[in-house]
KEDREN-917760 format. One record per atom (N, C-alpha, C): residue in one letter; atom name; x negated, y negated, z. Coordinates in Angstrom, 2 decimals. Example, Ala and Ser with C-alpha at 12.3 -4.5 7.8 and 13.67 -1.06 7.14 Angstrom:
BEGIN
@rest=a; atom=N; X=-13.19; Y=5.69; Z=7.80;
@rest=a; atom=CA; X=-12.30; Y=4.50; Z=7.80;
@rest=a; atom=C; X=-13.20; Y=3.30; Z=7.80;
@rest=s; atom=N; X=-12.85; Y=2.25; Z=7.08;
@rest=s; atom=CA; X=-13.67; Y=1.06; Z=7.14;
@rest=s; atom=C; X=-12.90; Y=-0.03; Z=7.87;
//
This chain:
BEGIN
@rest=x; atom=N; X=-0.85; Y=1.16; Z=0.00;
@rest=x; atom=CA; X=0.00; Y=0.00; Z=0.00;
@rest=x; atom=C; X=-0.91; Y=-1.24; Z=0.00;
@rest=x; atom=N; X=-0.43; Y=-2.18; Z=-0.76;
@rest=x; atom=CA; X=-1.43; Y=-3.53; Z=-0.92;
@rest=x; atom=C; X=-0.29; Y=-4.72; Z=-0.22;
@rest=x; atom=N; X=-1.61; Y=-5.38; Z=-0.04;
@rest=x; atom=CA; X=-0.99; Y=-7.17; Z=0.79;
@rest=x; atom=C; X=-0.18; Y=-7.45; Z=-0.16;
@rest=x; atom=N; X=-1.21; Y=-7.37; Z=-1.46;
@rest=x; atom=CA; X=-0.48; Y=-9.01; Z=-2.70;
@rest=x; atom=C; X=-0.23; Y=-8.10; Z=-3.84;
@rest=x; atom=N; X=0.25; Y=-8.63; Z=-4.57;
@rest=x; atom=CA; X=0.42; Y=-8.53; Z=-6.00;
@rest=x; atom=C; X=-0.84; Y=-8.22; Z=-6.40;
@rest=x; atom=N; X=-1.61; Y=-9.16; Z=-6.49;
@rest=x; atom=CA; X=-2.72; Y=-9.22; Z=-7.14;
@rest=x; atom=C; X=-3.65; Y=-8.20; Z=-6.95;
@rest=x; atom=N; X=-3.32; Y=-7.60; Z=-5.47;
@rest=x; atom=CA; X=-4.54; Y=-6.43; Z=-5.22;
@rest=x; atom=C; X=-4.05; Y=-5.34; Z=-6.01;
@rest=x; atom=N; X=-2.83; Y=-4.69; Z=-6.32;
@rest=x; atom=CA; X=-2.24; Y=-4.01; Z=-7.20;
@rest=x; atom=C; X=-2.82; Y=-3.91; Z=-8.85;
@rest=x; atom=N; X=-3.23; Y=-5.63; Z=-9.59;
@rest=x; atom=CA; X=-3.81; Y=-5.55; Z=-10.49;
@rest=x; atom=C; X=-4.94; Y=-5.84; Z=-10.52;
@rest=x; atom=N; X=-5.46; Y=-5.49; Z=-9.23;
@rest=x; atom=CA; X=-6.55; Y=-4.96; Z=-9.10;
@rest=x; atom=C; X=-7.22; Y=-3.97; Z=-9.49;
@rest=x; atom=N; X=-6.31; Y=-2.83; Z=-8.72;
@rest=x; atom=CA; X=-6.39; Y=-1.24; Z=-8.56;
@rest=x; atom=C; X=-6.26; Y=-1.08; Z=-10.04;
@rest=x; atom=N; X=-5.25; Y=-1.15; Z=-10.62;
@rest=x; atom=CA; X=-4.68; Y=-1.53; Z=-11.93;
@rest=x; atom=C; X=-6.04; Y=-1.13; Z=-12.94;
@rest=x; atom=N; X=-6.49; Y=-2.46; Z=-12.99;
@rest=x; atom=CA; X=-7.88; Y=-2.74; Z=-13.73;
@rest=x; atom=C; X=-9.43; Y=-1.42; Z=-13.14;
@rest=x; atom=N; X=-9.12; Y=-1.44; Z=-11.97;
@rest=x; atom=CA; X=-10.58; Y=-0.53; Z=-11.72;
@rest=x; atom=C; X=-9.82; Y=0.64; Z=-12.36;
@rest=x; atom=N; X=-8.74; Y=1.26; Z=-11.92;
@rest=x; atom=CA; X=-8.46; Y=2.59; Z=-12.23;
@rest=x; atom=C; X=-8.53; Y=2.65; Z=-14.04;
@rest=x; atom=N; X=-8.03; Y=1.86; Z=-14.73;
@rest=x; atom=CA; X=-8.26; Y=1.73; Z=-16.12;
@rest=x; atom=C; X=-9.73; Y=1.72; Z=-16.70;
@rest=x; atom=N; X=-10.62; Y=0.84; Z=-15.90;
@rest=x; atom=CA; X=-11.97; Y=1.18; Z=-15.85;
@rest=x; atom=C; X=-12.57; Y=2.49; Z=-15.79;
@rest=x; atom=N; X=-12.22; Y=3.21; Z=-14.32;
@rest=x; atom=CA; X=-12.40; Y=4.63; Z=-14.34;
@rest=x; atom=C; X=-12.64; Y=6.00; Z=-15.40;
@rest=x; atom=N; X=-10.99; Y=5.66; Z=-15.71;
@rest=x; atom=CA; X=-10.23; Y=7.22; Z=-16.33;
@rest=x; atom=C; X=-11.22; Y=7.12; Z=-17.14;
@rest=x; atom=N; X=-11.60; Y=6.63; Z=-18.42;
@rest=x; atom=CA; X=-12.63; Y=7.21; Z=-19.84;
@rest=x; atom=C; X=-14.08; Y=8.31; Z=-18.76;
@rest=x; atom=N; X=-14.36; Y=7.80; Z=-17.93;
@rest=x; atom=CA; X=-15.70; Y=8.03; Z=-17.06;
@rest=x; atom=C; X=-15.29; Y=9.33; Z=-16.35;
@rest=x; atom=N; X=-13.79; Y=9.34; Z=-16.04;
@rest=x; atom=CA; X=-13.44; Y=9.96; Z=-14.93;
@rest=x; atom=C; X=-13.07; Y=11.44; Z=-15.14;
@rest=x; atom=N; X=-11.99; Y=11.03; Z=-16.29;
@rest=x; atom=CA; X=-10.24; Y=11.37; Z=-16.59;
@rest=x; atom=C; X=-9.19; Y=10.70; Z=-16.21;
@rest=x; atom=N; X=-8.20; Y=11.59; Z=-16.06;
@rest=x; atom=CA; X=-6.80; Y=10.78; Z=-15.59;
@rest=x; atom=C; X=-6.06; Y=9.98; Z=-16.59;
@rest=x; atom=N; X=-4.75; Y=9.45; Z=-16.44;
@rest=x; atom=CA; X=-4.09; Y=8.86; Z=-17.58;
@rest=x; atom=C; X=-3.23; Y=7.55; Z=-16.73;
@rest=x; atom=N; X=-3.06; Y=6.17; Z=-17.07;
@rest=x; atom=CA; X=-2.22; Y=5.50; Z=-15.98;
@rest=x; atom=C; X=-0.81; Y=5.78; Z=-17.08;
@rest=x; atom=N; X=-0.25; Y=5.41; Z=-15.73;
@rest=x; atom=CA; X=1.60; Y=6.02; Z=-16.68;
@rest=x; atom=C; X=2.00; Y=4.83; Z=-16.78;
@rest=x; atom=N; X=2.59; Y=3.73; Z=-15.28;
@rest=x; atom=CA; X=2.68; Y=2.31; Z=-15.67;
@rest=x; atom=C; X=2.17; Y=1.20; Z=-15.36;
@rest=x; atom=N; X=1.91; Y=0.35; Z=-15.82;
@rest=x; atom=CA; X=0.97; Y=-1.00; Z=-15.80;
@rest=x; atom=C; X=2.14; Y=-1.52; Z=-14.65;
@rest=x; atom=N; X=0.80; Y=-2.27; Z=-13.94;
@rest=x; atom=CA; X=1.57; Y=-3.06; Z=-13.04;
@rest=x; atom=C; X=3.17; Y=-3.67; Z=-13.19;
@rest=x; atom=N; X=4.23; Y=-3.47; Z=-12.52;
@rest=x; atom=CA; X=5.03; Y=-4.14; Z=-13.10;
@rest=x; atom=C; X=6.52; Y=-3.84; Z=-11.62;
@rest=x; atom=N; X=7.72; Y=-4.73; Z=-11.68;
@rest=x; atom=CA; X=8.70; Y=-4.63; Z=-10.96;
@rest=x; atom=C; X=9.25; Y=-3.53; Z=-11.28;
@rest=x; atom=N; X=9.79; Y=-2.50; Z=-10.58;
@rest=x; atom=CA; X=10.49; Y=-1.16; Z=-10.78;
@rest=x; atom=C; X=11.89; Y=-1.89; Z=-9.61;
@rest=x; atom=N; X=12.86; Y=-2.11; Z=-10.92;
@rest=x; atom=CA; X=14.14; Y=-2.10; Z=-10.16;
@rest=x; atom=C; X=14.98; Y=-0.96; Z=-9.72;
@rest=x; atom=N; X=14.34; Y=0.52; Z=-10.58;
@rest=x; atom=CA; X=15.09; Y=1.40; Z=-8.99;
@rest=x; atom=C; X=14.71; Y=1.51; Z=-7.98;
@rest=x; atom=N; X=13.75; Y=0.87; Z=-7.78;
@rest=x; atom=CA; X=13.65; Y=1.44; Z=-6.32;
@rest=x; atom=C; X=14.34; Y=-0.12; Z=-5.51;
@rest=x; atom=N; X=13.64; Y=0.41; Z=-3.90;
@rest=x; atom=CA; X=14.25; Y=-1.00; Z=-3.01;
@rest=x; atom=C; X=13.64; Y=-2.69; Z=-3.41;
@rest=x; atom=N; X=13.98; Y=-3.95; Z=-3.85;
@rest=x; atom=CA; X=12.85; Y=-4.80; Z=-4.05;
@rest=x; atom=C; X=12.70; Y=-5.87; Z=-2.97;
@rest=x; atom=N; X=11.26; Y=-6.26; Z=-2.82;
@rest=x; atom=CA; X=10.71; Y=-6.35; Z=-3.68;
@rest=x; atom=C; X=9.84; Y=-4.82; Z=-3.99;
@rest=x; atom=N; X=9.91; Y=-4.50; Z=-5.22;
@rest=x; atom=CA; X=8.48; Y=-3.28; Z=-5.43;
@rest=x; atom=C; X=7.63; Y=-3.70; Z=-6.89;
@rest=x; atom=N; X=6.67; Y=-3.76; Z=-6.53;
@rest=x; atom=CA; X=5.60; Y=-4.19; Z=-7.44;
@rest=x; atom=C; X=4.89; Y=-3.32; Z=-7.63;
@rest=x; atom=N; X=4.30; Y=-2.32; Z=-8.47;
@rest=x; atom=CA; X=3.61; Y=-1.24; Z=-8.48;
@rest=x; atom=C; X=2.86; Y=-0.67; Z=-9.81;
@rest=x; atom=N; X=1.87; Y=0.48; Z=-9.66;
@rest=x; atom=CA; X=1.18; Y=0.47; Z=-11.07;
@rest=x; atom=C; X=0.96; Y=2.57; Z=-10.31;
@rest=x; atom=N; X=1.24; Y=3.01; Z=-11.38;
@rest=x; atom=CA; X=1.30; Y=4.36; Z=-11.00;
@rest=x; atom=C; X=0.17; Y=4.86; Z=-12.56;
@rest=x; atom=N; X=-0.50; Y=5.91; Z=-11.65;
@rest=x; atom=CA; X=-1.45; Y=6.87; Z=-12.59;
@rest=x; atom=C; X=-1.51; Y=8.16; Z=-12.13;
@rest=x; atom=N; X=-2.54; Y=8.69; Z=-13.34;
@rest=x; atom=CA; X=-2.68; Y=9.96; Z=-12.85;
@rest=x; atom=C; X=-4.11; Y=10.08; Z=-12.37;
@rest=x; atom=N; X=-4.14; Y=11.48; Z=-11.53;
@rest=x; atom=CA; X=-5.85; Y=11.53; Z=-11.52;
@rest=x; atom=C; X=-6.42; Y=12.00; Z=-11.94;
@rest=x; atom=N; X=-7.73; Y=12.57; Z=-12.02;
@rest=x; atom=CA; X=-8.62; Y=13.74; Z=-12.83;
@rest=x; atom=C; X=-8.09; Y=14.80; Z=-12.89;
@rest=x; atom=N; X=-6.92; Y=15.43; Z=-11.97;
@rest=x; atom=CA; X=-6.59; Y=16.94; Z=-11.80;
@rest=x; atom=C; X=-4.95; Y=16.74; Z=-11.35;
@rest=x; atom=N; X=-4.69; Y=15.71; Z=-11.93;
@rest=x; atom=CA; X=-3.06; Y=15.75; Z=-12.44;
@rest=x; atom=C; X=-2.12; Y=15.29; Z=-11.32;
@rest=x; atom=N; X=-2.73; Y=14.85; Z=-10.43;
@rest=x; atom=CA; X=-2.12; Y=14.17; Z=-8.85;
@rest=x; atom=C; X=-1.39; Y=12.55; Z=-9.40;
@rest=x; atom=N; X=-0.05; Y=12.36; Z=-9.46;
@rest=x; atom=CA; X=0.36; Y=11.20; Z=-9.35;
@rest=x; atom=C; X=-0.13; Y=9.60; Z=-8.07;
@rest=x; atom=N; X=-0.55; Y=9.17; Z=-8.63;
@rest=x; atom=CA; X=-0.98; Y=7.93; Z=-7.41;
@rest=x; atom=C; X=-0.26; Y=6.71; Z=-7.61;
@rest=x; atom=N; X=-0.42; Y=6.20; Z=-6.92;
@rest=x; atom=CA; X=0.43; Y=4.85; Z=-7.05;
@rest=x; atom=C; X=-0.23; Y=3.64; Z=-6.25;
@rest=x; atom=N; X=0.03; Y=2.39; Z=-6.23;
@rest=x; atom=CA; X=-0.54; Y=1.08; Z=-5.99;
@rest=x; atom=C; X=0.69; Y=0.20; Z=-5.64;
@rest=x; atom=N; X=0.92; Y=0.20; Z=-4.52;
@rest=x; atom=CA; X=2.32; Y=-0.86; Z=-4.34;
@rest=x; atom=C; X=2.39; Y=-1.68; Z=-3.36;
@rest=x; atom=N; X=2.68; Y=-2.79; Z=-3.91;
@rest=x; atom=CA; X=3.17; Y=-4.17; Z=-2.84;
@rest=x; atom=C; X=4.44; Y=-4.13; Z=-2.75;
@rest=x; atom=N; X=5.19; Y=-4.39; Z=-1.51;
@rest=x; atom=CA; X=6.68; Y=-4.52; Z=-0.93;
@rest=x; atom=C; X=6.72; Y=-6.01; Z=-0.53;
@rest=x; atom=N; X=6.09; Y=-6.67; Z=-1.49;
@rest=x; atom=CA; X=5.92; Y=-8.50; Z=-0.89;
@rest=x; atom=C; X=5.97; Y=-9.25; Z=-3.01;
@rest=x; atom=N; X=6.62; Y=-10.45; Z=-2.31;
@rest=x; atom=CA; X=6.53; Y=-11.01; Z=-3.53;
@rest=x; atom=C; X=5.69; Y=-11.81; Z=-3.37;
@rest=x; atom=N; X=4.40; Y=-11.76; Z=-2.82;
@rest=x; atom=CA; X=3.72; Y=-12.70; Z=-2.93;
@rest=x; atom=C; X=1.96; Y=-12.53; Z=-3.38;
@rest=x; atom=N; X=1.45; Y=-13.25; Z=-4.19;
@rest=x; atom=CA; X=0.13; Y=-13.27; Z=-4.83;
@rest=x; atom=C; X=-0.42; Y=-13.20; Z=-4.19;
//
């Protein structure tokens, strides 16, 4: 779970950095997911060995 927004496209960016080096695949780019409760701000991937992860702020704030 992250403070801000921003640490999210953070994670975002390193994990995109990663995968070529790593593996893994990201599924979605940072962004608002209105099913769930909001605020949710979040960026979901995969990992080297197929584990879903996720990156999420419950704050609307930068």
């Amino acid at each position: 779970m992250m403070r801000t927004r921003s640490r999210v496209n953070d994670v975002h960016e390193l994990v995109t950095a990663l995968i070529p080096q790593l593996g893994g695949q990201v599924l979605h780019r940072p962004q608002v997911f209105p099913q769930y409760p909001q605020p949710y701000f979040a960026t979901f991937w995969l990992d080297p060995w197929g584990l879903m992860l996720e990156a999420v702020c419950h704050h609307d704030r930068d």
